[in-house]
Every structure is written in C-alpha cells, then in structure tokens.
C-alpha positions in Angstrom: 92.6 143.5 121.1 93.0 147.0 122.7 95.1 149.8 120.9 97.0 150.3 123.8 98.6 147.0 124.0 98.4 146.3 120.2 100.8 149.6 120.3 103.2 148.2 122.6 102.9 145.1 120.2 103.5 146.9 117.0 107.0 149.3 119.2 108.0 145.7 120.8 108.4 144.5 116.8 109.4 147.7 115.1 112.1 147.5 117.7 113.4 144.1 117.3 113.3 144.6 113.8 115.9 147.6 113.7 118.3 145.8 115.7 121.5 145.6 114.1 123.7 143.1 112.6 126.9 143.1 114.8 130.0 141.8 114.2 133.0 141.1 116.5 136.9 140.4 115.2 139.1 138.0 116.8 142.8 137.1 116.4 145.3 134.9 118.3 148.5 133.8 117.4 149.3 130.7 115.0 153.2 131.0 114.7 154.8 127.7 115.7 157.9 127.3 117.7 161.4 127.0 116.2 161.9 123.2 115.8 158.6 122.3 115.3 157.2 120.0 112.2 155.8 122.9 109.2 155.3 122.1 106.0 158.3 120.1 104.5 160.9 120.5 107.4 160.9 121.7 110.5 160.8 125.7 111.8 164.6 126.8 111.1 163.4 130.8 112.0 160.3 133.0 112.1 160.5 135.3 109.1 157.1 137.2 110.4 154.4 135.6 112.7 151.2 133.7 111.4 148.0 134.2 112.8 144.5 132.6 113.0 141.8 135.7 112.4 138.4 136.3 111.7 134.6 137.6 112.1 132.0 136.2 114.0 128.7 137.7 112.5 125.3 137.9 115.2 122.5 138.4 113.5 118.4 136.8 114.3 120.0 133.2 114.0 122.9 131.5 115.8 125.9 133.6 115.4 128.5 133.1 111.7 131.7 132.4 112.7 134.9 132.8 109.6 138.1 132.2 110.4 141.5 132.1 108.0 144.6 130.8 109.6 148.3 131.4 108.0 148.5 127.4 107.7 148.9 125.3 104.8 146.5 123.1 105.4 143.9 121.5 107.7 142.0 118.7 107.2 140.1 115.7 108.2 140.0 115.2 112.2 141.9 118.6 112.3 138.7 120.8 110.4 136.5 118.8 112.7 138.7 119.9 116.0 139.0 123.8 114.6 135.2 124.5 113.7 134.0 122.7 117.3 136.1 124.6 119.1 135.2 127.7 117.8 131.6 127.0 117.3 131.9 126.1 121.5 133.5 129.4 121.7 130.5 131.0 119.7 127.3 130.1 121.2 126.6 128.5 117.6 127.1 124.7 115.3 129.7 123.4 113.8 127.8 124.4 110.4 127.7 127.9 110.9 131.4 128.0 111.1 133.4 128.1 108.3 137.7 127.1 108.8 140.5 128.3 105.8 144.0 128.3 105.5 145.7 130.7 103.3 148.2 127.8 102.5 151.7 129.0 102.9 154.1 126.5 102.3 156.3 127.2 105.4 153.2 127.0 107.7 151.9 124.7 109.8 150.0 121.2 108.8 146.8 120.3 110.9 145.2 116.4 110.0 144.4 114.8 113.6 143.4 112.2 111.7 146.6 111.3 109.7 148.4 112.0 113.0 146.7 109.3 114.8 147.6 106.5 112.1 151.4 107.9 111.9 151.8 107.8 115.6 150.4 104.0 115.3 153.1 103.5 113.5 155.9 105.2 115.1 155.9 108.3 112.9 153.8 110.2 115.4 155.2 114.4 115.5 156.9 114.0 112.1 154.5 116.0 109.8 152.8 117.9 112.6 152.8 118.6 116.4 148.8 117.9 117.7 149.9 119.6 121.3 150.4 122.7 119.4 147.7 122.5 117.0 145.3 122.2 119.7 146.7 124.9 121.3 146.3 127.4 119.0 142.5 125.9 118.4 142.1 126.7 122.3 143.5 129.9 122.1 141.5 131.6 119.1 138.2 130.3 120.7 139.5 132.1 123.9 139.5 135.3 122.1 136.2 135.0 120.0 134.9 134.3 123.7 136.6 137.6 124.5 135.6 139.9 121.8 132.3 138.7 121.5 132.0 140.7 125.1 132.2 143.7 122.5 130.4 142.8 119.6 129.9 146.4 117.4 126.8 147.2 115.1 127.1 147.0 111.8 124.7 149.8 109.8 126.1 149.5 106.7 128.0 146.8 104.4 130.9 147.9 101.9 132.0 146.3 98.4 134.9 147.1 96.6 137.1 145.5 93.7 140.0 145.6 91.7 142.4 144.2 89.3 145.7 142.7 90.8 148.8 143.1 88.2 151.2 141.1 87.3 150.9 138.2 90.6 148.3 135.1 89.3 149.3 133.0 86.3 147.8 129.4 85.6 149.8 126.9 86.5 149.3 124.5 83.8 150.5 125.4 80.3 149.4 123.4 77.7 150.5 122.0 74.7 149.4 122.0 71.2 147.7 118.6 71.7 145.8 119.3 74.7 147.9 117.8 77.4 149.9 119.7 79.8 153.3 120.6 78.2 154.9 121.7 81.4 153.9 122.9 84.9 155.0 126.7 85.7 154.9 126.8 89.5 155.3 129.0 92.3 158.8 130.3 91.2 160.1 129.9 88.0 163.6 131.2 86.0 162.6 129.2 82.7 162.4 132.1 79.9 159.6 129.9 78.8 157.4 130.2 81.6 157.9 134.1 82.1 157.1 134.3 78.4 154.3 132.0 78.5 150.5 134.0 78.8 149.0 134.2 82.2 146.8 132.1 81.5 143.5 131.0 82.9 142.7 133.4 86.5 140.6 135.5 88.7 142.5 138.6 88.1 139.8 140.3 90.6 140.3 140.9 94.3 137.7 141.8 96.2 136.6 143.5 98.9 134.1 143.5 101.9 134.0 146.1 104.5 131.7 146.2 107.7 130.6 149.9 109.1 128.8 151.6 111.9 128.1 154.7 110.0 131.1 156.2 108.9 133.3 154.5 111.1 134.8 151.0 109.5 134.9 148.3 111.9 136.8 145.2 109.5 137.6 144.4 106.0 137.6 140.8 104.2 139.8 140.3 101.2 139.1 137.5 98.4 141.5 136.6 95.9 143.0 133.6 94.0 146.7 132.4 93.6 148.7 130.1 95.5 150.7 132.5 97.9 154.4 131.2 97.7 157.4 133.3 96.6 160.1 131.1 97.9 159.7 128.5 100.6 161.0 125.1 101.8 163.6 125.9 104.2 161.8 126.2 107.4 161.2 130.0 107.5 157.9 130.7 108.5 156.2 133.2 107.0 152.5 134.6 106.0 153.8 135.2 102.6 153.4 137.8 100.0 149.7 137.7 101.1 150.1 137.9 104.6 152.4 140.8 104.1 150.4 143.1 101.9 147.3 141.9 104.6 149.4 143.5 107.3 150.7 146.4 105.4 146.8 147.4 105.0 145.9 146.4 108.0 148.9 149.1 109.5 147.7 152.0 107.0 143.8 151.8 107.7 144.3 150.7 111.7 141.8 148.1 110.7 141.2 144.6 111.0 141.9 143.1 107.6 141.3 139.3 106.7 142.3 137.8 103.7 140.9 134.3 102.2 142.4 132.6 99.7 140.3 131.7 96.7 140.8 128.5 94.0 144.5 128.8 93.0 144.8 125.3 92.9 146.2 125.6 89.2 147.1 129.5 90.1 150.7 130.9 90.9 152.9 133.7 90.8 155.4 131.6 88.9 155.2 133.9 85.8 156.5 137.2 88.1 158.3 135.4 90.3 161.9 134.4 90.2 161.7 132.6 93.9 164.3 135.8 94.8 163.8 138.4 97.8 163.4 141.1 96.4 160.4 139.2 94.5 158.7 138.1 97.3 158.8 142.1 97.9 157.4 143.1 94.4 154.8 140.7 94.9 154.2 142.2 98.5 153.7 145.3 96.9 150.7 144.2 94.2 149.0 143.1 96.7 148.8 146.0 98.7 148.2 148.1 96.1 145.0 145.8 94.9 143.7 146.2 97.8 143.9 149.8 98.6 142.7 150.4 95.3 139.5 147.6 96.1 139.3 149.6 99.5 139.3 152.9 97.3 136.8 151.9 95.0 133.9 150.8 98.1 130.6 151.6 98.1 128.4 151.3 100.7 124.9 150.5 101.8 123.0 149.8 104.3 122.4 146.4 106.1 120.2 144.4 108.5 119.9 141.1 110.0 117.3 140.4 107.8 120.3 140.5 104.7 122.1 137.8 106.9 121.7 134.5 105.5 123.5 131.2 105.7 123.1 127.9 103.6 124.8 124.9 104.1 125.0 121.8 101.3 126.6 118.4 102.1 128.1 116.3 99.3 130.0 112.9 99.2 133.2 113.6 97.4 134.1 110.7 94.3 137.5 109.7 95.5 140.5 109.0 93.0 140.7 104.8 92.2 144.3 105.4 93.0 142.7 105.2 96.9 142.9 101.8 97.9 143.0 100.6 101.5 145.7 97.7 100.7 147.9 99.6 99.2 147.4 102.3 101.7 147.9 100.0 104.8 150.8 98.5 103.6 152.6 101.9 102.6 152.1 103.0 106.1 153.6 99.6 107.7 156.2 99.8 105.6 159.7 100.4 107.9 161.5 100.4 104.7 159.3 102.7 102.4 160.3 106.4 102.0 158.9 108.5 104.5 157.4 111.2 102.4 155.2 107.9 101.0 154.2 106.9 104.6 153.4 110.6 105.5 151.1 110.8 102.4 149.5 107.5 102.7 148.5 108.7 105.8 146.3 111.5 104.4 144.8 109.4 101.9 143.9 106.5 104.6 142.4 109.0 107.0 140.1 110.4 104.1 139.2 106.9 102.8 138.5 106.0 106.0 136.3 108.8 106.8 134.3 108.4 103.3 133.8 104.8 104.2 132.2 106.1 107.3 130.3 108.1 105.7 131.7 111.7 106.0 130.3 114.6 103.5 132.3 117.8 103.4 130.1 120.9 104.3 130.2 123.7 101.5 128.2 126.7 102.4 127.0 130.6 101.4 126.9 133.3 103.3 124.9 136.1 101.9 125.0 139.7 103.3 123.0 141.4 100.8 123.8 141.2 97.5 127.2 139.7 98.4 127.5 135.9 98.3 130.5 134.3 99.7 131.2 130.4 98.8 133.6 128.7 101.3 134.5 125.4 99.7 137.1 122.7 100.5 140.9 121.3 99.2 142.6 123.0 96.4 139.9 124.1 94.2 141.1 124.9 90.3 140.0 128.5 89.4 137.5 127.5 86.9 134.9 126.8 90.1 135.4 130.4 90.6 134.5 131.4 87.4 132.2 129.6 87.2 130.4 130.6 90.5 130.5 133.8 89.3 128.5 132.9 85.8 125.6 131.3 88.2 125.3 134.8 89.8 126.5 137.1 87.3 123.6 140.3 88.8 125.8 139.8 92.0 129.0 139.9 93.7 130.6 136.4 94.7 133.5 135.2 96.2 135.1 132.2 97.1 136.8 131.3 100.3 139.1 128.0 99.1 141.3 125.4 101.0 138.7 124.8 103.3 138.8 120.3 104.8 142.2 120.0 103.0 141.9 116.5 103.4 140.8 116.0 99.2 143.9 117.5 97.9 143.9 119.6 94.4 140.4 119.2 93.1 140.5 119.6 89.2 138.0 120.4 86.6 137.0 116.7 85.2 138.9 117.6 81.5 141.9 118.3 83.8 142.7 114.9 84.6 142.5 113.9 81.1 145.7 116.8 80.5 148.2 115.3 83.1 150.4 117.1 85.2 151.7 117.8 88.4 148.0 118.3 90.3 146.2 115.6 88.7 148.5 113.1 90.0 148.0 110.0 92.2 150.3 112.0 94.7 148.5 115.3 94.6 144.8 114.7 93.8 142.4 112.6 96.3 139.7 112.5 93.8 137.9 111.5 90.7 137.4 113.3 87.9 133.2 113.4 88.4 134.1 115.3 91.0 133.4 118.7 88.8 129.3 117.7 88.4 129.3 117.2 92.0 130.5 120.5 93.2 129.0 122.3 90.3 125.9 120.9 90.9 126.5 121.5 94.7 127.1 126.0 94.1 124.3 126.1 91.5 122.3 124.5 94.6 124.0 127.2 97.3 123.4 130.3 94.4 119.8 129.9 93.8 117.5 132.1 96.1 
C-alpha cells in the first residue's frame, strides 16, 4: 500500500474515532385535561403540569433514547405504543429505548391493552383516555424529531451523589414473628409509624451530568421512594419529586430528568403527615439532595467507545391468583364493583400477553464506569441493593416502574410476610420471580 494513501487511511480513522458522543434533550407536555380519567378519579384541577422528558444518546450504534413521564403507570400495549413511537422518532429499535413513569398517583394511567377489553365491555374511557395518551406519545416523538436537529457533543461525563434526609422509609414494618405487622404508607399520622425505623432503603441519590467542556448540557437524577405526599382527589401534580426536579432545573437553567428507582416497598410515610406544608418539606429534601449530588460531581472524559447498551429478555412467573376464568368473568360482570372490573382488566391483558408469549425487555446502559438498569413494575428496593453488590467497583442506578403491567414485584421471602403489596390485588406475580430478575442483572452487570 502507498504511504500516501495509507496516511489518508490512518487521518480518515483517527478522525472517526474522536467523534463525539452527542446527546440531544426533549420535553413535551404530559398534563391531562380537567375531566379526564387519572389515577383514581378524574382531573378536578392542575396543581403544576406533568411532562414527558428525556435524552436521546448518538453514539457509533443506533441512537439511546430515555424517557420519564410524570404518569403513574404504563403498561402492556401502552409501553409497546410509547417506545415505537419514540424509537420511529429516533432513527433507532424499540430496544434501544427505554419508557419510565415517575408514578404519581394523580397522574395519568396508560395500558392500551386493558383499554381495549374495558371498552369491550362498555367500560371503555373509565380508567384512561387512549385519544390523549396517544397524543402525548405523538407529541414527545415530535420533539425528539426536533431536537435531534441540534444534537450537542458531549466531551465529558459527570457523577455525583448524596444522601437524601428524612424522605424514604420502608413500607413494610414487620413484626416480631416475621410477618408484616402493619403497612406505613405514603402518609401516615399513626405515632407508631413516625416512630417506627426507616427501615430497609436506598438513602443515595444520584447524579449524572453530560458536558461539552465546561459547559453542562443535562443532568439525570436516580433515587428510590414512592413520590406521594397526599393525593386522590384529582389534583394533578408531579409531586414532591417533580417539584424539587423543577426547582433544580430553574436554579442551574438546565435540563434535569429524574427516574424513579425501586420504592415498591419505599415511602415517605415516616415524614410525611399527607399535610401541605409536608408535601413542601419534602419538596425541599429533594432539592437539597440534589444540589448537594450536583455539588459533589466529578467529571471525566467520554467517548462513543464508553457507550454501551445491553438488552436481556425474561418471561415473568405470574401470580396463581391469575386465572383466565375468573378473570373473564369479573370483567363480564355488570353487577361486580367497578374497581374489580378495572383491575381484572390489567391482569387479563398481561396473562394474555404471557400466553402469547411476551418477555419484558430489561436493559444496561453503560457510559463509562456508570451502569444504569431500567427495569419494569414496582420493583422492591432490595433489587437495588442488590444491583449495587454485583458491581460494587462501580456506580449503578436503577431506573424502576418501567412495563407497569406486573404490578409490585417483591423479593420471594416477601410474599411469605403478607401485606398490602404482596396481595392478589397488587402483585401480578410469583414469588420465583426474585431468581429470575436476579439472575437476569447479574447477566446485564457482567462485562
């Protein structure tokens, strides 16, 4: 070969090399209409808007797309809808884009699936309004499409952390012979539960930051609790979380997304009396956790080569409780309660789906020595923790409430100890679900 054009060889792939990672932030508005079906009524009054946000990440591969939306959860047909749409939007697969709600209880629901058995049965627009759902699905693809126009370089990658006072307790307190004694939930005035230890948590938020040299171009946040102060009424809200996301948000002028992690058995029920001026205390830890994690970064540099994505497919065991019969009839039911209809729903469209063969998608994203874990339903914080032990040289995080479709996913001694998320009601599956999922992040951990 001739130096001359072994030269231009060597320049062509010293160049394509050094070309950046690049990231672009998108936003659209997720805030329903007053009137319209959210969580357990309908819309009475917008408190604060919601919003869908997120990265999409362009590295040597198809692009990363992450997206959190201020909803409390989407699931079956709904995921599938939200992460085609976006991946469309993206120039990238459905696997390379990974859909969480932050769960607030006075936001929207999002289940396609369930929506098209209800209206079957004459409960169509009762839990959820598909016209709108889809709308906002159209309308955050429309502005990945736009922002993508002006994707930014990203030189280096920031990582910061903190402790977050006095907001995460467990839920589940347990009594002397292993069983749960009582649940302390989202609010609670019982002495017994404000006296009660935090329990098992992820007391650590952390941070990741994207730069182009000194300037920062967005910041994800990671941290574990269910985010209710008070809810129920109809006044939609992003929360205590969605609050202190915007208050950072305002004092850095910077795009800020927040994920939740696996609270299913985490609450603020031991600081929080379901009052006001609560919701603003709790506001207030928050922001404070993470201006101290944005405090404490430390950056270095990044490539596309410290891009990676990993994607592992598992069949969820579903709860015995599932049974098509009972299921069906439920739902034809005139006479049943229509809380029980709206729920058999749920279950139905999962069963169905695992009968058809659906396995849920959990996947890593590695940027360096960060790994991030985006994982489905409402994970208990021991798969956190766990996660965490599997990688202990490096930083994880976990994205939760991912296909909401299974529910609260306890640890497999959990639904030996009763209560409230174990339940038939609450809990789509089986207690072997912990080996699966375990197995399933050791898998996603090892390089």
């Amino acid at each position: 070969m001739r130096p001359f054009i072994l030269s231009l060889l060597l320049v062509g792939s010293c160049v394509h090399a050094a070309e950046p990672l690049r990231i672009a932030f998108f936003k659209a508005d997720a805030t329903p209409e007053i009137g319209m079906p959210v969580a357990y009524v309908r819309a009475r009054s917008i408190t604060d808007p919601l919003s869908a946000r997120g990265v999409v990440l362009m590295g040597k591969e198809k692009p990363v797309v992450l997206c959190a939306v201020d909803w409390i959860g989407i699931g079956n047909g709904g995921h599938d809808e939200w992460r085609r749409g976006l991946a469309e939007a993206a120039g990238t697969t459905m696997d390379r884009v990974t859909l969480h709600t932050l769960h607030q209880h006075d936001g929207v629901r999002c289940d396609l699936t369930a929506e098209a058995l209800l209206t079957k049965h004459g409960l169509g627009g009762t839990r959820m309004d598909a016209a709108f759902c889809r709308k906002v699905i159209a309308s955050t693809a429309a502005a990945i499409r736009e922002t993508m126009k002006a994707a930014k370089p990203v030189t280096h990658l920031g990582i910061g952390e903190a402790k977050v006072e006095k907001v995460a307790s467990n839920r589940r307190i347990l009594g002397p012979n292993g069983r749960v004694l009582f649940g302390r939930m989202s609010a609670s005035r019982d002495p017994k539960a404000q006296e009660a230890d935090e329990g098992t948590i992820d007391p650590i938020l952390k941070l990741v930051s994207f730069w182009d040299g000194e300037t920062p171009l967005a910041c994800l946040t990671y941290y574990a609790t269910h985010p209710q102060s008070f809810y129920g009424k109809g006044d939609v809200t992003a929360e205590f979380v969605g609050l202190a996301r915007a208050q950072r948000e305002s004092a850095l002028n910077l795009p800020h997304i927040h994920f939740n992690g696996a609270s299913g058995n985490v609450a603020a029920g031991k600081y929080n009396d379901g009052s006001l001026e609560a919701r603003a205390v709790l506001t207030q830890r928050m922001a404070e956790g993470m201006k101290i994690a944005w405090e404490a970064t430390k950056k270095s540099p990044i490539s596309t080569s410290d891009l990676a994505w990993r994607v592992e497919r598992v069949r969820l065991p579903l709860a015995a409780t599932l049974q098509r019969d009972t299921l069906e009839k439920t739902l034809a039911d005139t006479t049943a309660n229509d809380r029980d209809r709206l729920n058999a729903s749920t279950k139905l469209a999962l069963l169905n789906r695992t009968d058809a063969g659906h396995q849920f998608e959990l996947t890593r994203l590695r940027l360096g020595s960060v790994n991030v874990l985006h994982m489905p339903g409402e994970l208990f914080v021991e798969y956190q923790l766990a996660a965490q032990q599997m990688k202990p040289d490096a930083t994880v995080c976990m994205a939760a409430y991912g296909d909401y479709a299974p529910g609260y996913i306890g640890t497999e001694i959990a639904y030996t100890q009763g209560g409230y998320e174990v339940q038939a009601s609450s809990s789509n599956t089986a207690p072997a679900v912990e080996k699966v999922l375990m197995d399933a992040m050791r898998r996603l951990l090892t390089d």
